[in-house]
N, C-alpha and C positions, 0 to 999 in steps of 0.2 A: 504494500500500500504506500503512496504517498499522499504527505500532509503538505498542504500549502498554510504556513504560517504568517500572517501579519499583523503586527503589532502596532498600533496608532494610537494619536493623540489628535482629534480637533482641534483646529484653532479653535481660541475661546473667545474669538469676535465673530464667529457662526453667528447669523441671525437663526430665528427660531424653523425658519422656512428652509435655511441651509443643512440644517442639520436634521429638518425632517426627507430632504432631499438623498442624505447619507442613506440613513433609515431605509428608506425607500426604495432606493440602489441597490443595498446589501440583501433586502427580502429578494425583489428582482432576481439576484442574480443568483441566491439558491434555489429559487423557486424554478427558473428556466430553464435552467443548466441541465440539461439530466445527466452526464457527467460525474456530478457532484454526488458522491457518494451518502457523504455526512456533512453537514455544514455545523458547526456550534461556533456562537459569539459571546464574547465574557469581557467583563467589568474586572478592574484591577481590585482587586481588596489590599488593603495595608493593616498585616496585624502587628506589628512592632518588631519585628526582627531585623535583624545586619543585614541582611541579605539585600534587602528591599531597595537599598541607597546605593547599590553595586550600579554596573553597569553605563555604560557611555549619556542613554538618555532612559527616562526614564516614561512611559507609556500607558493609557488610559484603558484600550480597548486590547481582547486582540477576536481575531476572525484565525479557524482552523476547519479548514476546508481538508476531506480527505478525497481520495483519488484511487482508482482499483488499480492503473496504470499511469506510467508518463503519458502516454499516448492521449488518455483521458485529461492528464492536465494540461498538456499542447490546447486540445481542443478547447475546452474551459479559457485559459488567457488570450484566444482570439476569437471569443464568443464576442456576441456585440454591448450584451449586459455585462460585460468583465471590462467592454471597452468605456462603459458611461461610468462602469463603478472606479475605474481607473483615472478618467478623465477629473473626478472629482476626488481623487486621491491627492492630486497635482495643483490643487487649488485650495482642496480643504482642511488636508492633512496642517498637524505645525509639524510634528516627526512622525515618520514612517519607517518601519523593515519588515521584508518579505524575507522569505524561506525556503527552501523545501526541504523535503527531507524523508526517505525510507526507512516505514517504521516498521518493526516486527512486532509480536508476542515478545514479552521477555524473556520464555523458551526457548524463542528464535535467535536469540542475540548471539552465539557464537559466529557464526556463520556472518553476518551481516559485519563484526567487529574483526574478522579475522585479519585481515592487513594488517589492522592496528595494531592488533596483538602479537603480531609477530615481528613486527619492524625492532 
């Protein structure tokens, strides 16, 4: 499987219509895609650990799109709902990062880490 990860933060001079536009976008484009294996979207929480303040920037939202194939996610990023949800990535975003990434079972994990493990 693969996971298209992105992690965002709106600007926070979104009018209320802009950000119903994100909204709007993001349903769009799980909704149309059939592609789209599993979509989930999530809110940061902060419960007081170190960890939290790590990292380069720090991120509001994220979208975790899974995929049965690349092939399936080829299709999906030049879908045309990936193009408007994109378009307004580019305008509406304040920080943005995408991802992908091959996820297994944690039973799986030998096999997928082997390189690693052996270098």
């Amino acid at each position: 499987m693969i996971a298209h990860i992105v992690l965002f933060t709106p600007k926070a001079s979104l009018s209320v219509a802009e950000r119903r536009e994100l909204v709007a976008n993001l349903e769009h484009a799980c909704r149309d895609i059939p592609q789209i294996r599993r979509a989930r979207i999530g809110r940061r929480q902060r419960l007081g650990y170190g960890y939290e303040a790590m990292g380069p920037a720090q991120f509001e939202f994220v979208a975790i799109l899974e995929f049965d194939s690349r092939e399936d996610l080829h299709i999906y990023l030049q879908h045309p709902s990936h193009t408007a949800l994109g378009r307004w990535f580019h305008v509406g975003a304040d920080v943005a990062l995408a991802h992908d990434f091959e996820i297994v079972d944690a039973a799986g994990l030998a096999p997928l880490v082997a390189d690693y493990t052996e270098q």
